[in-house]
DOKOLGU-34842 format. One record per atom (N, C-alpha, C): residue in three letters; residue number from 1; atom name; x, y, z. Coordinates in steps of 0.001 Angstrom, whole numbers, plus 500000, padded with zeros to 6 digits. Example, Ala and Ser with C-alpha at 12.3 -4.5 7.8 and 13.67 -1.06 7.14 Angstrom:
BEGIN
+------+-----+------+--------+--------+--------+
! rest !  nr ! atom !      x !      y !      z !
+------+-----+------+--------+--------+--------+
!  ALA !   1 !    N ! 513190 ! 494310 ! 507800 !
!  ALA !   1 !   CA ! 512300 ! 495500 ! 507800 !
!  ALA !   1 !    C ! 513200 ! 496700 ! 507800 !
!  SER !   2 !    N ! 512850 ! 497750 ! 507080 !
!  SER !   2 !   CA ! 513670 ! 498940 ! 507140 !
!  SER !   2 !    C ! 512900 ! 500030 ! 507870 !
+------+-----+------+--------+--------+--------+
This chain:
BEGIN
+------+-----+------+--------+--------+--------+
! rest !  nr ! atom !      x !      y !      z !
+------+-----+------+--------+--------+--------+
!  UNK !   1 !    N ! 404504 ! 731227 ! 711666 !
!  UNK !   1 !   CA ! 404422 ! 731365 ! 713106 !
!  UNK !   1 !    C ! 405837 ! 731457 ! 713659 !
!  UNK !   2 !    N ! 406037 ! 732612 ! 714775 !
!  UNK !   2 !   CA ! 407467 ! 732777 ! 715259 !
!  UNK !   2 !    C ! 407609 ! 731520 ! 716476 !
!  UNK !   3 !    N ! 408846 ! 731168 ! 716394 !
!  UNK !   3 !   CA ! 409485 ! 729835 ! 717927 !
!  UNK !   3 !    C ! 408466 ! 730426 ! 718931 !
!  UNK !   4 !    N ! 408269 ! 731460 ! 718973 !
!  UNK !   4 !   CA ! 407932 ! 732086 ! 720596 !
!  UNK !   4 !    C ! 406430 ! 731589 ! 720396 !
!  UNK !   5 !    N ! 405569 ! 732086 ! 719484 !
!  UNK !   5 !   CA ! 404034 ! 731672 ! 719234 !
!  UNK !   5 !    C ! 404118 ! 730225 ! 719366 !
!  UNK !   6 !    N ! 405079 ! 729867 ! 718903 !
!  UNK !   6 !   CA ! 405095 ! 728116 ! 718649 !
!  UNK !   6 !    C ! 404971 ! 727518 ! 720531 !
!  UNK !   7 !    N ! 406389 ! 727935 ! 721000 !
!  UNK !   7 !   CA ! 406091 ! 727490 ! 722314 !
!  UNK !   7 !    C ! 404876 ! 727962 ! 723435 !
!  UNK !   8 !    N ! 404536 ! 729723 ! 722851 !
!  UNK !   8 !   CA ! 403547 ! 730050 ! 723508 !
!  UNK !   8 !    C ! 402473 ! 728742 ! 723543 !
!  UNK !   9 !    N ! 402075 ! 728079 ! 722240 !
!  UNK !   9 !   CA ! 401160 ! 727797 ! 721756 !
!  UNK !   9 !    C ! 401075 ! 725869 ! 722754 !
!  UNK !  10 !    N ! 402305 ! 725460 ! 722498 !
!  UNK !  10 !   CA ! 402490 ! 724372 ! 723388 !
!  UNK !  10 !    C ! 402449 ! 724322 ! 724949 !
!  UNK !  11 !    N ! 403031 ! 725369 ! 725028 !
!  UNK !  11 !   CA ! 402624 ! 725777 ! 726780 !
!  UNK !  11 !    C ! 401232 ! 725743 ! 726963 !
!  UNK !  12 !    N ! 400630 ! 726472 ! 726120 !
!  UNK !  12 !   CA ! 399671 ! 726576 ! 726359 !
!  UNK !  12 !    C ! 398394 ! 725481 ! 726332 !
!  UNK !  13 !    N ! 399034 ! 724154 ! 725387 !
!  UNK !  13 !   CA ! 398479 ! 723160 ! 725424 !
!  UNK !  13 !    C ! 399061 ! 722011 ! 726636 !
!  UNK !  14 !    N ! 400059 ! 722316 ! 727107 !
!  UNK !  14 !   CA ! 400451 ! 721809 ! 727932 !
!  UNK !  14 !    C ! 399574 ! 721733 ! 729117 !
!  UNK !  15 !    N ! 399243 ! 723071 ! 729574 !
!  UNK !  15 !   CA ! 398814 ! 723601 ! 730928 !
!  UNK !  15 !    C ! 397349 ! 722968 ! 730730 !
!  UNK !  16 !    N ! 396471 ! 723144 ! 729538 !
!  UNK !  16 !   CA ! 395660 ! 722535 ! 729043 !
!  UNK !  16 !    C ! 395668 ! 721131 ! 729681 !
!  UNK !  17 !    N ! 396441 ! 720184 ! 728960 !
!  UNK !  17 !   CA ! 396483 ! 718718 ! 729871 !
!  UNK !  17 !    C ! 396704 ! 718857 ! 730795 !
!  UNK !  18 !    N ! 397680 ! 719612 ! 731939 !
!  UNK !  18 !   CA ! 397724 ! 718961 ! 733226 !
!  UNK !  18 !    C ! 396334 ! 719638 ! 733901 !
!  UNK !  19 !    N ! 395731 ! 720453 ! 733397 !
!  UNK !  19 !   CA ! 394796 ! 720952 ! 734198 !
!  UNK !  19 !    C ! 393151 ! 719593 ! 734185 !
!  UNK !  20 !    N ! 393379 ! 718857 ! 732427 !
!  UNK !  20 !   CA ! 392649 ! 718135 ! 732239 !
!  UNK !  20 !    C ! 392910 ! 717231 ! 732861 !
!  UNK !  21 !    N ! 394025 ! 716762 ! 733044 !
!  UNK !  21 !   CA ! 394648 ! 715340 ! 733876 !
!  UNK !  21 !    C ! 393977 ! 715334 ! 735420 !
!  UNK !  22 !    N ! 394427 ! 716801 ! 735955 !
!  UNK !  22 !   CA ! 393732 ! 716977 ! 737073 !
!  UNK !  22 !    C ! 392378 ! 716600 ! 737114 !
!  UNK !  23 !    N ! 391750 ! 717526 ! 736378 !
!  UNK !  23 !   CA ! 390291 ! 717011 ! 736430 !
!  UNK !  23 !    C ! 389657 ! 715518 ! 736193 !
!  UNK !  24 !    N ! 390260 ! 715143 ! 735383 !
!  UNK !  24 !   CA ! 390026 ! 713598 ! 735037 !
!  UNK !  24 !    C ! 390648 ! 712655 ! 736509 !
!  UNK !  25 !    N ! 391698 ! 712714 ! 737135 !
!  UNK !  25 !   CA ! 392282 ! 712230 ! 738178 !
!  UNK !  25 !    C ! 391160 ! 712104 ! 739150 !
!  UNK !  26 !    N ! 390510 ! 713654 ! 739461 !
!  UNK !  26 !   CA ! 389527 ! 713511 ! 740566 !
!  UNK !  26 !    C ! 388820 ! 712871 ! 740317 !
!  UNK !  27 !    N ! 388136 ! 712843 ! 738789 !
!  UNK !  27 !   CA ! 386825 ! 711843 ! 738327 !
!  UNK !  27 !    C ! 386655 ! 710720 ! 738564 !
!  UNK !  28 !    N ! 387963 ! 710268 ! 738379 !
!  UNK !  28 !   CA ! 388013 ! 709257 ! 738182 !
!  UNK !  28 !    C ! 388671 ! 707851 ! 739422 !
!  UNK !  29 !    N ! 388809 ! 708610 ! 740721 !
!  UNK !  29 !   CA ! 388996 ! 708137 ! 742138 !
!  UNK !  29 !    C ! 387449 ! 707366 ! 741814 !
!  UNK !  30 !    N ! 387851 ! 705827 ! 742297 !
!  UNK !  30 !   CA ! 386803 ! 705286 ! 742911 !
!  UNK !  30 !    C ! 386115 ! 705494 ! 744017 !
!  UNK !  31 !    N ! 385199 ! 705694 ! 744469 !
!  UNK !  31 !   CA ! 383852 ! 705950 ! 745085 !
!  UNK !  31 !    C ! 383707 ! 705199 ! 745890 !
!  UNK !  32 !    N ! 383175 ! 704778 ! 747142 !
!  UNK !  32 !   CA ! 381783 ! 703936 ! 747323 !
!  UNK !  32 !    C ! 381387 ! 704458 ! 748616 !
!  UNK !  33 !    N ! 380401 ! 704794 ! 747697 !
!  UNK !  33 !   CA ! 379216 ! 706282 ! 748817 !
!  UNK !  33 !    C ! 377508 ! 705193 ! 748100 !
!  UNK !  34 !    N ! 376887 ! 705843 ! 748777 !
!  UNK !  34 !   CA ! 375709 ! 705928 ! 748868 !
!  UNK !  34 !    C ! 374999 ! 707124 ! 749039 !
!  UNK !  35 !    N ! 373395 ! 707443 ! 747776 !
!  UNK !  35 !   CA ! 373349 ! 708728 ! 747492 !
!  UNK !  35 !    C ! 372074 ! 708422 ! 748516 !
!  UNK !  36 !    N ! 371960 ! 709826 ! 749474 !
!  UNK !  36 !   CA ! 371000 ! 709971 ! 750521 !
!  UNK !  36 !    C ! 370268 ! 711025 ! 750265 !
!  UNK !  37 !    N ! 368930 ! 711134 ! 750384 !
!  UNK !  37 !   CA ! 368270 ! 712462 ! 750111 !
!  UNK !  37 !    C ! 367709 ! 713319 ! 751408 !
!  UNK !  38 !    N ! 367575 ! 714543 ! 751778 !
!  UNK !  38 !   CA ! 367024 ! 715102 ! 752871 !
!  UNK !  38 !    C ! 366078 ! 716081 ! 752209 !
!  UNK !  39 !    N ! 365047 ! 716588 ! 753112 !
!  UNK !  39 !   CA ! 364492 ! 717795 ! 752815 !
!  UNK !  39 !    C ! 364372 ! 718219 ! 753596 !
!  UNK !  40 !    N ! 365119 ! 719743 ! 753837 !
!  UNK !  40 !   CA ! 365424 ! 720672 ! 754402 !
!  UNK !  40 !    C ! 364499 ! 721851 ! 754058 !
!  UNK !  41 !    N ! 364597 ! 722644 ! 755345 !
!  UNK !  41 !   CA ! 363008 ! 723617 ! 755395 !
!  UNK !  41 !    C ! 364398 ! 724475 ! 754637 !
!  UNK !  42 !    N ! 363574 ! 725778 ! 754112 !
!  UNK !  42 !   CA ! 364819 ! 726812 ! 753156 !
!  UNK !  42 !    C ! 365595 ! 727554 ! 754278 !
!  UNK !  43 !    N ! 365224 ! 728093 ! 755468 !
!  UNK !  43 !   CA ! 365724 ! 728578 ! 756277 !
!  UNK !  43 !    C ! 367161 ! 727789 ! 756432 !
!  UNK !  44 !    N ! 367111 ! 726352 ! 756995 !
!  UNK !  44 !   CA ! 367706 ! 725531 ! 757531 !
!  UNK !  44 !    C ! 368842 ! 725483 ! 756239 !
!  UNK !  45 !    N ! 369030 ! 725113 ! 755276 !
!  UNK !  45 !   CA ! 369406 ! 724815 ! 753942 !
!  UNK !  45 !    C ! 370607 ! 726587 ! 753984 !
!  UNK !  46 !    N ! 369876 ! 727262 ! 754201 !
!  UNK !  46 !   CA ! 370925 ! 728609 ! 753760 !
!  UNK !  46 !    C ! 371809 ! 728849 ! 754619 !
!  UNK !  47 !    N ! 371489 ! 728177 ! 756311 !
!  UNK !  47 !   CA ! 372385 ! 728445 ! 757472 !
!  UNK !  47 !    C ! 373628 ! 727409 ! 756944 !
!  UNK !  48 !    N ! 373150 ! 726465 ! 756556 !
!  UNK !  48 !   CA ! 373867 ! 725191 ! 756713 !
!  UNK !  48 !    C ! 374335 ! 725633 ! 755189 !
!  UNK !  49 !    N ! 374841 ! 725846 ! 754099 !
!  UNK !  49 !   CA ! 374937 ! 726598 ! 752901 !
!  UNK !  49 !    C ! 376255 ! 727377 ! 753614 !
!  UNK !  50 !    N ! 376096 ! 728538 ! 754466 !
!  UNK !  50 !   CA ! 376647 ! 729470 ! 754575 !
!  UNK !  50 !    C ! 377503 ! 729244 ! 755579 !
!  UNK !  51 !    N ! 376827 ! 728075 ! 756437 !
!  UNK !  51 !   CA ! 377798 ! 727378 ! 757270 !
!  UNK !  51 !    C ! 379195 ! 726825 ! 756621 !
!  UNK !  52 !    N ! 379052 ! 725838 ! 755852 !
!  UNK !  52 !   CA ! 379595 ! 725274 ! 755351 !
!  UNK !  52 !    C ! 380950 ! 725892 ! 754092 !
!  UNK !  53 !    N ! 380446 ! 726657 ! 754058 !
!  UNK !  53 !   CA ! 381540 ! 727975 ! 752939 !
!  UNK !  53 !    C ! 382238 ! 728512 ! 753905 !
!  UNK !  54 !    N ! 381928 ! 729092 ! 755097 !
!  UNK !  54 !   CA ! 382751 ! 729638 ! 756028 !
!  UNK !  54 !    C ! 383750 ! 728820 ! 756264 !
!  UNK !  55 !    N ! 383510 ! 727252 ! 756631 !
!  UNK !  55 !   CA ! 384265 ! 726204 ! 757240 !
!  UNK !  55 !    C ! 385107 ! 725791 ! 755736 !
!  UNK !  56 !    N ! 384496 ! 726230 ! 754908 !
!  UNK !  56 !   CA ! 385322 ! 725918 ! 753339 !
!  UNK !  56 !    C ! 385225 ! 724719 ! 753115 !
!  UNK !  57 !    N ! 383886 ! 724177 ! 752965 !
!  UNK !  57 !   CA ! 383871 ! 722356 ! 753365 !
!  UNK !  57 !    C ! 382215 ! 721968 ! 752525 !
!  UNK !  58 !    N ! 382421 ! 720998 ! 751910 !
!  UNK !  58 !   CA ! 381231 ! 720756 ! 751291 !
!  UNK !  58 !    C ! 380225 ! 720885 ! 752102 !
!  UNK !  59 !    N ! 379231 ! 721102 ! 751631 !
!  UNK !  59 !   CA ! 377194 ! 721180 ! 752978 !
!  UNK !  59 !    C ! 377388 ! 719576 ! 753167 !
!  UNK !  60 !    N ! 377328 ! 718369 ! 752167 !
!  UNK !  60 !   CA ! 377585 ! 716983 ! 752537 !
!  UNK !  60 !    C ! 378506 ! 716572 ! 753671 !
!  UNK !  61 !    N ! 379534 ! 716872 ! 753194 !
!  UNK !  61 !   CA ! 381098 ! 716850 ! 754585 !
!  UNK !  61 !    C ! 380395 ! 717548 ! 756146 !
!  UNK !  62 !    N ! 379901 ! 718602 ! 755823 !
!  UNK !  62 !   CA ! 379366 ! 718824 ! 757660 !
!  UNK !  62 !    C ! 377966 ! 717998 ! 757975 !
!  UNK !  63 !    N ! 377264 ! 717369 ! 756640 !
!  UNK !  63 !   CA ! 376279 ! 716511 ! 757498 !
!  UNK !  63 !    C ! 376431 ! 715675 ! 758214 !
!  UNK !  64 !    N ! 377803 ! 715014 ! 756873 !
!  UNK !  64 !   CA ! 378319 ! 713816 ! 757791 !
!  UNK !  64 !    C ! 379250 ! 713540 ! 758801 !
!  UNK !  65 !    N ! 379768 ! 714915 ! 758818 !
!  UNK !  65 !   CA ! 380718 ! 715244 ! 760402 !
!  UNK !  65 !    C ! 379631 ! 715102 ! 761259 !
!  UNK !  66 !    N ! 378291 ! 715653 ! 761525 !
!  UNK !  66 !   CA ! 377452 ! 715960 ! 762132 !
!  UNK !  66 !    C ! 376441 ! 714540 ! 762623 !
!  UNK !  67 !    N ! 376534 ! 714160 ! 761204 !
!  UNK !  67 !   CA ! 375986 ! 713045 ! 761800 !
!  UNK !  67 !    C ! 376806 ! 711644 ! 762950 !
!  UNK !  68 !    N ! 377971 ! 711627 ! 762469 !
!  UNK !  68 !   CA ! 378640 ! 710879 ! 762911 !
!  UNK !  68 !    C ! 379069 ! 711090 ! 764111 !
!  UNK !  69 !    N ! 379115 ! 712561 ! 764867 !
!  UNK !  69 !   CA ! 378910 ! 713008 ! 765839 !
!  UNK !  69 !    C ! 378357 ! 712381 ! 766819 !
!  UNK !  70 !    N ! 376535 ! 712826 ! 766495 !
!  UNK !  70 !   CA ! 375565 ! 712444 ! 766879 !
!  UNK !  70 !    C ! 375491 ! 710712 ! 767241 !
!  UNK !  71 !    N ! 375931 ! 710473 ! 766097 !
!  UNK !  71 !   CA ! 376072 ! 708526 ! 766362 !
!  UNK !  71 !    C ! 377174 ! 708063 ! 767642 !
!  UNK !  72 !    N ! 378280 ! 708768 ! 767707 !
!  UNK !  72 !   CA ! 379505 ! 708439 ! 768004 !
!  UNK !  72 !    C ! 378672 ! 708799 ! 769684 !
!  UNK !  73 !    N ! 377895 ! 710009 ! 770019 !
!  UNK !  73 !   CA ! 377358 ! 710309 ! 771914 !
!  UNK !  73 !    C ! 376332 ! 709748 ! 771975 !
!  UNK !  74 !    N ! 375417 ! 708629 ! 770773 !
!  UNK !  74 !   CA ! 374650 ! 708124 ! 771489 !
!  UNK !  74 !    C ! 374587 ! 706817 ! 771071 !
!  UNK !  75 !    N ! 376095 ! 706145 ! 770804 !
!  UNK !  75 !   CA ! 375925 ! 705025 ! 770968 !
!  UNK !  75 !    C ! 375706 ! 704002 ! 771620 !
!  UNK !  76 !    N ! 375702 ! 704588 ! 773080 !
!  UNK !  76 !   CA ! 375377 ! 703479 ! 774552 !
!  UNK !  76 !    C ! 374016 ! 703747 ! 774753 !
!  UNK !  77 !    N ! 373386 ! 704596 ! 774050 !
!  UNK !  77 !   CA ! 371812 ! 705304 ! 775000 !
!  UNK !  77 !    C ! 371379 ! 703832 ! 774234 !
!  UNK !  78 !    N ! 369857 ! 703636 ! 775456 !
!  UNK !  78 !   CA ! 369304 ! 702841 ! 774698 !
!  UNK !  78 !    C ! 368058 ! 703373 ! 773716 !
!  UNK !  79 !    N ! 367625 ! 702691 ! 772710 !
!  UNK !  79 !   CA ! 366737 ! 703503 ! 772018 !
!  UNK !  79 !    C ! 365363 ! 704049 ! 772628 !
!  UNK !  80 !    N ! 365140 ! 705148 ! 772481 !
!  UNK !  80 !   CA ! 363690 ! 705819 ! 772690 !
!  UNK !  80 !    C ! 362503 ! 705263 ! 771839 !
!  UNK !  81 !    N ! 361729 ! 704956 ! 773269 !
!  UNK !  81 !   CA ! 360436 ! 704539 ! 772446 !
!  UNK !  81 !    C ! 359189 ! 705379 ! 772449 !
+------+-----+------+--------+--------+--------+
């Protein structure tokens, strides 16, 4: 094997780890979420899908922008009965 294949070959394992490091880094951020389920009619699901790619932002991230919204203008109402 020529120096050049040699370093090709380490670079190339190099880029390898930092790309793994990366990935492992994100994995491995502690958490503490809670997993919530919805069911969404399909219509609703593809707006909010296509919504959410435009804004470049997870479909989760605008629920919970959305929801928190919603919480944040009706926190003085009193509840509906």
């Amino acid at each position: 094997m020529s120096k050049r294949d040699a370093i090709e070959q380490l670079l190339g394992k190099r880029r390898s780890l930092e790309i793994q490091e990366t990935v492992n880094t994100g994995i491995q951020k502690p958490v503490n979420k809670k997993k919530a389920t919805f069911d969404f009619d399909d219509q609703f699901h593809t707006e909010l899908k296509i919504f959410a790619a435009k804004q470049n932002k997870k479909m989760v991230d605008v629920v919970v922008e959305a929801v928190k919204e919603y919480m944040r203008r009706h926190k003085n109402n009193p509840p509906v009965e």
